[in-house]
N, C-alpha and C positions, 0 to 999 in steps of 0.2 A: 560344557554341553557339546554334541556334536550335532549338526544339520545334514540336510541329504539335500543335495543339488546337482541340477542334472543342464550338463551343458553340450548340446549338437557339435558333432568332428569340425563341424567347418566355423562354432566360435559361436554359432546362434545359437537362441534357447529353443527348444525343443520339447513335443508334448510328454508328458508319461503320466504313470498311472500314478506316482505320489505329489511330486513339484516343477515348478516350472520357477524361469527368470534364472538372473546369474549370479554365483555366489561363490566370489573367487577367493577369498580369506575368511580365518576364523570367526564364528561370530562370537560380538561382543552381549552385555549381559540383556535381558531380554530377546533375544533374537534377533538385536541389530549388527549389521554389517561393520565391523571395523575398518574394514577398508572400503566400506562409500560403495561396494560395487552391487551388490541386490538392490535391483531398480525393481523388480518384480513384491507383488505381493505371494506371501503362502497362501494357497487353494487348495481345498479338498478338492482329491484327484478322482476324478471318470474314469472315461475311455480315453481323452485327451481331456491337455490342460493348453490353457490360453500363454505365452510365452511370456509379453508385457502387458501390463496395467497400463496400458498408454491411453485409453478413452473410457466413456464410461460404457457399463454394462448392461443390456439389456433385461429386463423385466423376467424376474426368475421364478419359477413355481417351490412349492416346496418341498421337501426331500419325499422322496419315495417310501411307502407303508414297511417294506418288507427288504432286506439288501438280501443278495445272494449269500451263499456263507463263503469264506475264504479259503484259497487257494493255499496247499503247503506249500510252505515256504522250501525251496530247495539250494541246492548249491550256484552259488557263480557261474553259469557255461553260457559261452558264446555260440549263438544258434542262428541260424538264418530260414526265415520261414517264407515262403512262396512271394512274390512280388506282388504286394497287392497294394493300395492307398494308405496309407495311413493317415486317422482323421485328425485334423488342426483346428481347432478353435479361429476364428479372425482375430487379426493383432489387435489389441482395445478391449476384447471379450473374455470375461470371465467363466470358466467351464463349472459344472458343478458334481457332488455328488464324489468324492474326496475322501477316501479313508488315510493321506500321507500329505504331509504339508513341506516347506523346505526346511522348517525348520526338522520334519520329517520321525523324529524318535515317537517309539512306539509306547504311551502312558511316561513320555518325561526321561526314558531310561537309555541309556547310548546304546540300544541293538539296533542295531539298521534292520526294516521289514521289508525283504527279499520276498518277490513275488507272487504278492497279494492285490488282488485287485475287489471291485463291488463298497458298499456304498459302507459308511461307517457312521458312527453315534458322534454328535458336534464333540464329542470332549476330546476328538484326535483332529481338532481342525484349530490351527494357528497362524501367525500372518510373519509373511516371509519378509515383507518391508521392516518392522520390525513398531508397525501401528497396534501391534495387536489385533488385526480382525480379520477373520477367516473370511471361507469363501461359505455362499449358500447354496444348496442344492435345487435343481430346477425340475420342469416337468418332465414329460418324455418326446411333446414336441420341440421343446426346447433344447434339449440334449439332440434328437436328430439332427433340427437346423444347424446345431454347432456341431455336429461331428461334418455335415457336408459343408461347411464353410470352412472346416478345418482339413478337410481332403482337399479343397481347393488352392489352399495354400501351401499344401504339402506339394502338390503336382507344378505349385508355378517354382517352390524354391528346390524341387528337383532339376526341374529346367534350369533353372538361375547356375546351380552348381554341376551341371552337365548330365542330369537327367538319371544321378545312381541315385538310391533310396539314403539317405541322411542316416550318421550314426549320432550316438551322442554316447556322452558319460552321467552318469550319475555320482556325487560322493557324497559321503557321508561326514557332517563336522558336527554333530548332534551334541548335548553337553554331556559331561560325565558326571555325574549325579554321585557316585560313588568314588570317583577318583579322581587324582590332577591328572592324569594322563587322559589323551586323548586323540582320537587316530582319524584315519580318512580311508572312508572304503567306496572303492570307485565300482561302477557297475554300467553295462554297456547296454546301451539303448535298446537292442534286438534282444539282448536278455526280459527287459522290462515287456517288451515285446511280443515276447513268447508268452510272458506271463499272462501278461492280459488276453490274450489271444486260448489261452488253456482253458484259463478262467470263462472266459463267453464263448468259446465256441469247440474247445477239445481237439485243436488241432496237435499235433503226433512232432513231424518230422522238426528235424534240427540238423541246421546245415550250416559248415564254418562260415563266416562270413571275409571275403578279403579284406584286405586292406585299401585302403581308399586314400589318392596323397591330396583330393579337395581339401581336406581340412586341415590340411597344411596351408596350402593358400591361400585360407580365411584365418589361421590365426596368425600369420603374417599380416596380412591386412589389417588387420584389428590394431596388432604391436604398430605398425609402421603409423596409422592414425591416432594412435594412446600417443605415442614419441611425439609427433606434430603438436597433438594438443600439449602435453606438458613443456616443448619445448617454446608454444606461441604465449602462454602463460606467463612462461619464467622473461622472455621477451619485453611482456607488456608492464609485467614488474617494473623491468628496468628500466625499461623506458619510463615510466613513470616517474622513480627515482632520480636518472638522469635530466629529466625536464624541470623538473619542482623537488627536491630532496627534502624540505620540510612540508608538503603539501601532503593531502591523503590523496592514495591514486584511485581515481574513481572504479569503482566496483563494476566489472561486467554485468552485461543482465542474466538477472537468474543466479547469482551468485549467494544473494540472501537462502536460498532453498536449499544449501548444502549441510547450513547448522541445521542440526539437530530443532526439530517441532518445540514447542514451549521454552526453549531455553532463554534469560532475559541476557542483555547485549553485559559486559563485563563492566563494573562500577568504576573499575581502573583502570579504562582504555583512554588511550592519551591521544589528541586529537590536536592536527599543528592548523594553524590558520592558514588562508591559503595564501600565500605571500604572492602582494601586489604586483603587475607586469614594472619590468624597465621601462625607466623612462625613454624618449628617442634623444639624440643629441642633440638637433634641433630645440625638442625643448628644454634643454640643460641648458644650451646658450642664452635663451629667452631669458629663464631663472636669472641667471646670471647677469643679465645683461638691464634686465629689470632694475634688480634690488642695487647694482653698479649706480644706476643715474640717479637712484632717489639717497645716495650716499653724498655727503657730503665732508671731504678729504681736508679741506684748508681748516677745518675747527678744529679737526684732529692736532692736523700741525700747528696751528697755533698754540693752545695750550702745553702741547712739547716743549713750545720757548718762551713758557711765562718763567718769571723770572724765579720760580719756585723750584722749577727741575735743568736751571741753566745758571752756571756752567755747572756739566753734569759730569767732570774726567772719574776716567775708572777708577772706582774701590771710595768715591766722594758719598758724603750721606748724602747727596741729590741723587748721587746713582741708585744709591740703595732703596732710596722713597719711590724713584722710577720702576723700580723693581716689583717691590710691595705692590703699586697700583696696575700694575700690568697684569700681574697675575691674577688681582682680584677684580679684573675686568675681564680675563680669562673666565673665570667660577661666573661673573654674572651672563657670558653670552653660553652657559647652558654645556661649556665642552664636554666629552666626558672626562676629562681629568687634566690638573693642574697643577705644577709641582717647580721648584727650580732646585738647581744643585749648586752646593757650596763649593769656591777654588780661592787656596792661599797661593798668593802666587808674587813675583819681584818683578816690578818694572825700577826704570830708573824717571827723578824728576830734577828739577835745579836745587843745586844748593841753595839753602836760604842763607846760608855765612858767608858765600863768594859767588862773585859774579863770571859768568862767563865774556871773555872780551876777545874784540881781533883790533891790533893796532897796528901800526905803521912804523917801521925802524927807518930811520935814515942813520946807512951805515957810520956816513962820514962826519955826522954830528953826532949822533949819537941819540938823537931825538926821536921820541917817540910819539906817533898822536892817535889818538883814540879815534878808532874808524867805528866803533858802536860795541855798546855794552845790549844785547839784543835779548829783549824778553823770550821771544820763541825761541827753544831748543831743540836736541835729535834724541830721542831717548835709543839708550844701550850703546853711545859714544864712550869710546876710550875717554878716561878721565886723566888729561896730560896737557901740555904746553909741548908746543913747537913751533920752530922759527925756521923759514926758509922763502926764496923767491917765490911766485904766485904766478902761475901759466894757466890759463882759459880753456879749458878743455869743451866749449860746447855745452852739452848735454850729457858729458860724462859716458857716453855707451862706449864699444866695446870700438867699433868702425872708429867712431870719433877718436879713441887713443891710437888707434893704429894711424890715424891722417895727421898726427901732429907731427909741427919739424923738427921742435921744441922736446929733450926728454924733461920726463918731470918726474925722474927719478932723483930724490931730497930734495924735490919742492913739493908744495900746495898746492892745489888747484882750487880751481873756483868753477861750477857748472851750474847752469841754467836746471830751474825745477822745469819737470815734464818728462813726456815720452817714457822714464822707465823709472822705478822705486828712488827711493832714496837708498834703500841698502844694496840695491846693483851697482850704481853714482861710487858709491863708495869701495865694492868689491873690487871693482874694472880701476879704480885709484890706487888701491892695495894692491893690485897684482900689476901694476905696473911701477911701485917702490915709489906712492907718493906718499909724506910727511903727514898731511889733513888735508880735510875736503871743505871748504866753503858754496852754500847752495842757496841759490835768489831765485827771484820772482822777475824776469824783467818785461819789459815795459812790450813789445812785440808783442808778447807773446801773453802775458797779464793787462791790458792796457788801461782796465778802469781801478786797478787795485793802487792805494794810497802808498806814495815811497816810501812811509816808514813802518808801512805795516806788518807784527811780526807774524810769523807763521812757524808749522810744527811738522812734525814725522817721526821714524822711527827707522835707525843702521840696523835690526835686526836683518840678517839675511834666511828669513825660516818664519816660523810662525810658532805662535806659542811660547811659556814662558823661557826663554831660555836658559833660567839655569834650573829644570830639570827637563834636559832634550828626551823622546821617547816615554816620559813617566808623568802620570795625570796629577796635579796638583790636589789632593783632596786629602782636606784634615789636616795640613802640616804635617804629611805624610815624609818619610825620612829618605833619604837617597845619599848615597856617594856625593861627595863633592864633585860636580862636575857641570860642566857648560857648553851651550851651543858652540860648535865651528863655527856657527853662522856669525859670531860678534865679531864687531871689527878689531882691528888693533892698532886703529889712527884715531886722531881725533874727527869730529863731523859738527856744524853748528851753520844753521841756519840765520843769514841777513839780510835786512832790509835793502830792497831796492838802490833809495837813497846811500847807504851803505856801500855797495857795492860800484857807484858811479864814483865817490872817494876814492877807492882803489882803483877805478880806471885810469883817475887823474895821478897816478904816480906807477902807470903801465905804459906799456910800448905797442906798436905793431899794432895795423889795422887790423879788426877779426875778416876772414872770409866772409864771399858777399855771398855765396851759398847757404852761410848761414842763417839767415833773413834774418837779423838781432839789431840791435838797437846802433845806432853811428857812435856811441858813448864807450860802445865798445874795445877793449883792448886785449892784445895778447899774452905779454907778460910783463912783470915789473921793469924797470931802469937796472941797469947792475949795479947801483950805489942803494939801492930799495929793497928790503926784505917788510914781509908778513908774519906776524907773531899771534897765533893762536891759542888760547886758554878756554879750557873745557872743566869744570867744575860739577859736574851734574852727579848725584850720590844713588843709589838702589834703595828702593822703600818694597817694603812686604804688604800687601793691600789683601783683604778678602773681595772677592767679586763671585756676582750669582749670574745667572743663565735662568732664564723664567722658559718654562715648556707649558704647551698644551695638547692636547690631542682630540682627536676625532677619531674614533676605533671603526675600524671596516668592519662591514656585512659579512665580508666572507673570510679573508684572510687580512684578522686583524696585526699577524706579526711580521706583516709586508708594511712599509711606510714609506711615504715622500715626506722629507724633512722641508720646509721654508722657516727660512729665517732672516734675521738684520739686526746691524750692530744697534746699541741701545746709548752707549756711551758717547763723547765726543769732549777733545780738546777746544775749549770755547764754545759757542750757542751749536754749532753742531746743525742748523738746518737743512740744506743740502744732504750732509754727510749723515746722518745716522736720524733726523727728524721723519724724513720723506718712509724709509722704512719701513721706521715704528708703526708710522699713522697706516701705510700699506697692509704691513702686519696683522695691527690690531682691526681693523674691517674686515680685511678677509680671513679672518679666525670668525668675529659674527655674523658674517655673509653665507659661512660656510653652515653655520651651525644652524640658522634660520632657514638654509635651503634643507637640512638632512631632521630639524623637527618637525616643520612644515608644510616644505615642499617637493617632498618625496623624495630628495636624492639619496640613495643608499650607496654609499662608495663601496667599491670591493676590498678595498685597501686603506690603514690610517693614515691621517694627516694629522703631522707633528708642524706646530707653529713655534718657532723658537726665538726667544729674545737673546742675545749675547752680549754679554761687557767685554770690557778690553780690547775692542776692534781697532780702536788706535793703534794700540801696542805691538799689531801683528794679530790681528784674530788670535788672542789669547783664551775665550773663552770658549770659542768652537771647538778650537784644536785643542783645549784642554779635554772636553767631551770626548772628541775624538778617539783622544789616548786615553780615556777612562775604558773607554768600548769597543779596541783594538780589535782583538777578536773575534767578539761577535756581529759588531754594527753593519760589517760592509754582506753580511745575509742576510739582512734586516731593512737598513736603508737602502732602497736602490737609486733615489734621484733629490740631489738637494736643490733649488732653488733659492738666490739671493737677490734681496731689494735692496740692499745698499746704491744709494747715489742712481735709486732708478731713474730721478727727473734733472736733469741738468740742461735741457733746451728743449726745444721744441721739431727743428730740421731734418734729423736724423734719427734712425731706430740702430742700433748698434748689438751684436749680441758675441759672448765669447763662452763655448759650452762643448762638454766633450763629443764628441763627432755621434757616438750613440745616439744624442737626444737632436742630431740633425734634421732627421724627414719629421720628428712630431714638431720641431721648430716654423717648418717650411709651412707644417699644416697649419699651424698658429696662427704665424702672418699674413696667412691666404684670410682666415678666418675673424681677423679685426682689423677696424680700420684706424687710420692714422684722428684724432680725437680734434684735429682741429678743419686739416684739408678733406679728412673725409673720404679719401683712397687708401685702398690695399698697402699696407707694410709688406707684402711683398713687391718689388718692386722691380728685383735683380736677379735673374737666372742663376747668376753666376756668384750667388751672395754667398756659398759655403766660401771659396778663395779666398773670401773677403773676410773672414770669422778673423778674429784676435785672440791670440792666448793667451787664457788667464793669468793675470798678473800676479806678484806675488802678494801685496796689500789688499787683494780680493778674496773674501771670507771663503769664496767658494771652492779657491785652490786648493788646503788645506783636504779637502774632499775629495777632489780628485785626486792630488799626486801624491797623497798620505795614503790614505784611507781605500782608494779605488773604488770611490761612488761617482757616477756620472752627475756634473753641476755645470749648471746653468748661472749666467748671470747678465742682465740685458739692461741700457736703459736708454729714454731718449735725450737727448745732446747733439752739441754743436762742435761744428770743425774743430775748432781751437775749445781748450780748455774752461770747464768751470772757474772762473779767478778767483771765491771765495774759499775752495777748501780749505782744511786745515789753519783757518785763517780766524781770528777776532770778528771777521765781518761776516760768517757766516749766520746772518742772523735770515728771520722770516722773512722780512721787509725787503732784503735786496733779494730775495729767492721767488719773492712775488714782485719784485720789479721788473725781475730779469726777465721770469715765464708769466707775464698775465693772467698767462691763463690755466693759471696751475690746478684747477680744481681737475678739468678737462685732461688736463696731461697724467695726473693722477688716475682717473675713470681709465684710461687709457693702459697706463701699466700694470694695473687692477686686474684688466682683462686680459691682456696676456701670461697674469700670473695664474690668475683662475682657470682661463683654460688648460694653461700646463698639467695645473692641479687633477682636472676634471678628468682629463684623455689618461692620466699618469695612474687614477684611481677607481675608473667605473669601468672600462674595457676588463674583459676576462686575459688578454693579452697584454701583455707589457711593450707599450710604444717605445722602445730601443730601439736602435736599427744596428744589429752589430755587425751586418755588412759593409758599414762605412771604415772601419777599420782593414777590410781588404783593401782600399787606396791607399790608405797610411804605409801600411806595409808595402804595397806596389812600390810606391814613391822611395820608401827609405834602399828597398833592391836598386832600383836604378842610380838614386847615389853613389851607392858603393860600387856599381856597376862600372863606374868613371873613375876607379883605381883599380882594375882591375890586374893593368900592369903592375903595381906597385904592390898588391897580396901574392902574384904571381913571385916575386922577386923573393917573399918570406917564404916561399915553398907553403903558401894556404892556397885557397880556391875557394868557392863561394858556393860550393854541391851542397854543402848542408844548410846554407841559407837561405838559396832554393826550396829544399823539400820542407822547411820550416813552410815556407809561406805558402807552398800548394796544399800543406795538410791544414790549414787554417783555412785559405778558400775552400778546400773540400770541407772541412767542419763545418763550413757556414752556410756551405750549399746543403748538405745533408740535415741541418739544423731545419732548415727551409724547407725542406722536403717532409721532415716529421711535422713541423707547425701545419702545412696546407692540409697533411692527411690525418691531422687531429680532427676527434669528434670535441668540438666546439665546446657543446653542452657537460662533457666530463671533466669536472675541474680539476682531478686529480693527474689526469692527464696533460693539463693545460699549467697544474702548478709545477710541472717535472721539465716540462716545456720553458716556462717562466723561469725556477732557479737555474737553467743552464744558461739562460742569456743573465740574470744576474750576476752572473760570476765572469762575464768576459772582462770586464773595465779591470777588479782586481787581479786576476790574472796577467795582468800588464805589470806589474807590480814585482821587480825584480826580486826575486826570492835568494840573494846570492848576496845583498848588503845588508848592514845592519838598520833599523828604524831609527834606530841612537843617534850611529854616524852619518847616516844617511837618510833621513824623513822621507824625504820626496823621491820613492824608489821609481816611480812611474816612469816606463822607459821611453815614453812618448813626451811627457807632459813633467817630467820632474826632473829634478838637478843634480849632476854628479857625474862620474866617471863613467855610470854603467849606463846612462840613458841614449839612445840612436843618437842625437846631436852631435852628441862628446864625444861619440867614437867616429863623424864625417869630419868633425872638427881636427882630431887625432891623426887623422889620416891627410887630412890638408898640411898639417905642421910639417909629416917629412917630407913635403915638397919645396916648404919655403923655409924651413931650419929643421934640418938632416940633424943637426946635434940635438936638438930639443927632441928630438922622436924617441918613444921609448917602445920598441918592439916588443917586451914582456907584455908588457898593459894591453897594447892592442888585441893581442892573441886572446887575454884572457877577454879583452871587453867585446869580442867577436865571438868566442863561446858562449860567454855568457848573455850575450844579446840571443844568440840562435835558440838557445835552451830553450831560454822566456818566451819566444816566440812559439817553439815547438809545445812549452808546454800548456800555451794559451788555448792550439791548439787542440791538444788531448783533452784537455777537460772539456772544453766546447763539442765534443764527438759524443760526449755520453760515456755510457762505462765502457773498461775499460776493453771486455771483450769486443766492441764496436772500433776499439782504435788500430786501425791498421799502420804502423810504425815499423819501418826497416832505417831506420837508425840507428 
């Protein structure tokens, strides 16, 4: 079909003798607009027609007895006829008396009817809206009134558009009845004009009419307000989207009137609920701090050390039943999902055919006497005998062999348990060519522990099973023969107190009173006195499980904070691996009771994870770890560990990568100490005070493997727990020790929760990777103190420099896109997020192997290539020139700057953002 529509030069509709209203695109079938734009109805056309149907119409007479007959139709020509009014209808009024409608076609047929005017028979009247209902015809005072209200408004919107007489167009979209084609014939308003004007009254002259640039102005106008509306539209869309993405965006008003009349709403329209406001953090702490006090932690732990899951050492069927019921205590607190994985894996234990002994040689007789056949062992000790004098090393560190006067190069030493691993004690004895290590408990420094009580550890220097370094135990999976660096190649064996005072009695030499140790002390044997060590202990194959569960996020459920605690333990294990579990397993229910509910919706999951073999060296973390090499560290961004969270009452203690520093600082501002009742914050200056993670700390494994940010905090006392690793680690002195253990519990609880909470409901990830620009500050100024001595190799320190400004710029710029993020756009806020996920890995020297080298982390991990080992490097050729090896340096000062520089690059974003003249 084609329509006839006539639209005024300046964009308004305009009277004429067939249609009025606007009608910008084809029409669809009944004579509705396809594109939404005829606001008008079709009117059988007058003298004039009304423009819009905006009000109602007044009271119409009926059509006239007699119409005039019609005008021939003539050709197209532009004419201009004497300046006289042209009559308007009022806007709201209906005109009548109509032989042309917009739909316009003359009996249904596409001719457009060229200048006819006078009254016509209803069957040429049709409705431009596309209601179907024409106009009526009125009387003839009716028609006067409205041609002089339509003169009136012709005179004011001359004035409006600078007082020329108004043109218009007319076109034709009428339908083709006869064909698919279909055309558009435009006709100029003063033609219409002429027409009607022939027709009543026979006026002659025809005069060109100029050009007029008003209607240029108006249809700017129009376009420039069409653009506004569609652009406030597409606006409030988004906005919608961006505030609520699964919510429906409430409908403007007046938006119901755009469908179509009668149509019913779509049976398939999908409708999201309107998802509940956030909580405030205030009352997340409430939450939390609620369901915290009506918890009660010591039944937990108790039943831990019924006699039915103790002693529970890894790969034992106690371990396995511990297992079994964790996880299906998991399933009963509602997680959404609960699962653990299987690892074959080799620790070592005592032989049961020979016993491990240390005795006593007297050279000149030849006698030998037993100083103890000692039930506690070291697992992954050289399995050997050796005999040689016995020198006192202290505590075995690294200062402490450097102070000795005494070498103990082919002899034994003997160090005091504490301050640093068992398998550093023994490294720092190795690399200084001692024979075996013997390691006690003494009295100073243990003082309520029994003299002949045995105790346990483990020489691994690394974590995880050693003998497949780099490769995940799963399934009796096959590998090359091959094994940790990390194993020693002396023997190690742990003695009783008791024990060790035998062998004072056959040493020399007061110990130093620096050392604050016991007066029983001695420095080394008689020279007629050697020590004869026998180590016996065999390698066993054990299955052990990892029990996981989770809490899947709201929004970005393959974001997670991982908590976890060893499950295992050599002996009743309370302290060491009880306090965990029981922490563990509440705040897996705590968490799951707040997010069924009590509305908490975390943005991110929460993995709870139980692990075996924490004795051995975190063997089942770090077996995870290395199962999920790859992928885990874009996945897990922050692990948290309970291990040995309660060891006293005096002190709160925390050791955690510098990252999770300011959300630390918030933490402790935000609970209080569970028994005095003041702020854990206490100390300004408490970053200095941080401790690095040890190697026997599950959470190391995380950071200086893996390069996830971990935490690990607990409360304790100056001097050491004296039951770890010990037979006496039971409930009863654990609750002798701390009273008031339930309390200290609530306490750890809450610091762990919150870590939880801030780590998974914020839209931002509480990292701070600005703290890593001091780290790097500090390790420049080091090097900064040899600078003669790079000067000497023909190096310089220009590119270590620009390493570390493109990294403070990365982090400034990082900081600058966060502030100028729209909040509310997660997508913006996730791109935001995975670049600070990726700084900690990024530390992660990309230049050693995982195999030979695990702990690549050049901050936080061990080896050639990490900052330490290259100030350390550079100290040696000042105090032994020959020991210096200037290859190694070079490369371990490339290779540092690299890792630095490359930390940087990827912290900038891509890579067109990275400005690099390196």
């Amino acid at each position: 079909m084609h329509t006839q529509g006539i639209i005024s030069a300046s964009g308004l509709p305009h009277s004429g003798p067939s249609a009025h209203g606007i009608g910008l695109g084809a029409a669809g079938p009944g004579g509705r607009s396809r594109l939404g734009c005829g606001l008008g109805r079709q009117l059988p056309a007058p003298a004039a027609l009304a423009p819009f149907p905006l009000g109602p119409a007044p009271a119409q007479a009926p059509p006239p007895a007699q119409a005039p007959p019609p005008a021939q139709a003539g050709p197209l020509r532009a004419r201009r006829r004497p300046r006289q009014p042209i009559p308007w209808a009022p806007l709201g009024l209906r005109a009548a008396g109509s032989d042309a409608s917009l739909a316009g076609g003359r009996r249904g047929r596409g001719r457009a009817i060229k200048g006819r005017s006078g009254a016509a028979g209803p069957q040429r009247a049709s409705a431009s809206s596309g209601d179907g209902g024409g106009g009526r015809s009125g009387g003839p005072s009716s028609s006067v009134w409205q041609l002089r209200m339509m003169d009136q408004a012709r005179s004011a919107f001359s004035t409006l558009f600078g007082g020329e007489p108004l043109s218009y167009t007319r076109f034709s979209l009428a339908r083709q009845v006869d064909g698919d084609n279909s055309h558009v014939e435009m006709k100029l308003a003063a033609d219409e004009e002429e027409n009607v004007d022939n027709n009543m009254r026979g006026n002659h002259a025809s005069v060109p009419k100029p050009k007029r640039c008003n209607g240029f102005i108006c249809y700017g106008t129009i376009a420039v307000v069409l653009f506004f509306l569609i652009g406030f539209m597409i606006g409030y869309l988004g906005y919608c989207k961006r505030v609520e993405p699964k919510a429906e965006c409430e409908r403007p008003t007046g938006t119901e009137a755009l469908g179509t009349e009668g149509t019913e709403p779509s049976e398939t329209e999908e409708y999201f609920p309107e998802t509940p406001s956030r909580l405030f953090w205030t009352d997340l702490k409430t939450m939390l701090s609620e369901r915290l006090s009506n918890t009660d932690f010591t039944n937990t732990m108790r039943w831990l050390n019924e006699n039915s899951y103790v002693p529970r050492e890894a790969g034992s069927q106690k371990d396995e039943s511990l297992a079994l019921l964790i996880e299906n205590r998991f399933r009963e607190f509602q997680l959404s999902k609960s699962w653990r994985d299987e690892h074959f894996v080799k620790i070592q234990v005592k032989s049961s055919n020979a016993q491990n002994t240390v005795t006593i040689v007297d050279m000149e007789s030849d006698l030998v006497y037993l100083a103890e056949s000692p039930e506690g062992y070291v697992a992954y000790s050289k399995a050997t005998t050796v005999t040689g004098r016995l020198v006192h090393v202290n505590f075995g560190t690294k200062k402490d062999f450097e102070n000795l006067k005494s070498p103990v190069n082919g002899s034994l030493v003997i160090a005091r348990a504490g301050k640093i691993t068992f398998a550093e004690k023994v490294a720092n004895a190795q690399s200084y060519n001692a024979l075996g290590v013997l390691i006690y408990m003494d009295q100073a420094r243990f003082p309520i522990v029994n003299a002949r009580i045995p105790f346990f550890g483990h020489a691994h220097l690394g974590t995880g099973d050693p003998y497949t370094p780099g490769f995940p135990s799963f399934n009796h999976t096959q590998f090359p023969p091959s094994q940790s660096s990390g194993l020693p190649s002396i023997p190690v064996q742990t003695i009783s107190r008791a024990a060790a005072e035998k062998l004072f009695e056959n040493m020399e030499g007061d110990c130093p009173s620096a050392w604050e140790i016991d007066p029983s002390c001695r420095l080394e044997t008689s020279s007629n006195k050697n020590v004869n060590l026998t180590v016996n202990n065999v390698l066993k194959e054990i299955r052990i499980f990892n029990v996981f569960g989770v809490i899947k996020g709201f929004e970005e459920p393959d974001r997670y904070v991982v908590i976890g605690a060893q499950r295992d333990a050599w002996g009743p294990g309370a302290a060491k691996s009880s306090v965990g579990t029981a922490l563990l397993l509440e705040l897996a229910r705590i968490f799951s009771d707040m997010v069924l509910k009590g509305g908490f919706k975390p943005s991110r999951s929460i993995v709870f994870a139980s692990w075996s073999a924490g004795d051995f060296g975190a063997i089942g973390a770090t077996e995870w770890l290395e199962g999920y090499l790859s992928s885990l560290h874009l996945k897990a961004f922050t692990y948290i560990n309970l291990d040995k969270a309660i060891l006293g009452t005096s002190n709160f203690k925390v050791s955690a990568s510098p990252l999770l520093y300011s959300l630390l600082e918030k933490t402790m501002k935000d609970v209080k100490h569970p028994i005095t009742g003041q702020s854990l914050y206490r100390d300004s200056n408490w970053i200095n005070k941080v401790e690095k993670l040890s190697l026997d700390n599950a959470a190391f494994p995380f950071l200086a493997y893996s390069g996830i940010p971990a935490v690990s905090f607990c409360f304790c006392e100056d001097t050491d727990y004296p039951y770890l690793g010990t037979t006496m680690d039971l409930y009863e002195n654990l609750n002798q020790k701390i009273p008031q253990l339930n309390k200290m519990a609530r306490g750890a609880a809450e610091v762990a929760g919150q870590l939880i909470m801030k780590l998974t409901y914020d839209l931002e990830l509480n990292l701070n990777y600005e703290m890593y620009n001091d780290r790097i500050l500090s390790f420049v100024r080091d090097m900064n103190q040899f600078r003669t001595d790079i000067k000497e190799m023909g190096l310089n320190l220009q590119w270590l420099y620009s390493a570390r400004g493109d990294f403070f710029r990365a982090t400034s710029r990082l900081t600058t896109d966060y502030k100028n993020a729209e909040r509310t756009n997660r997508f913006v806020m996730r791109e935001i997020n995975d670049r600070i996920m990726k700084v900690e890995h990024n530390f992660l020297s990309p230049y050693v192997s995982p195999r030979d080298s695990p702990f690549r982390h050049i901050f936080w991990g061990s080896g050639s290539h990490t900052l330490p080992a290259l100030v350390e490097h550079l100290k040696l050729r000042q105090k032994n020139k020959s020991a210096f090896n200037e290859t190694l340096l070079r490369n371990q000062l490339a290779l540092a700057t690299w890792t630095i520089q490359g930390a940087a690059n990827a912290l900038s974003g891509d890579i067109w953002d990275i400005d690099n003249e390196l």
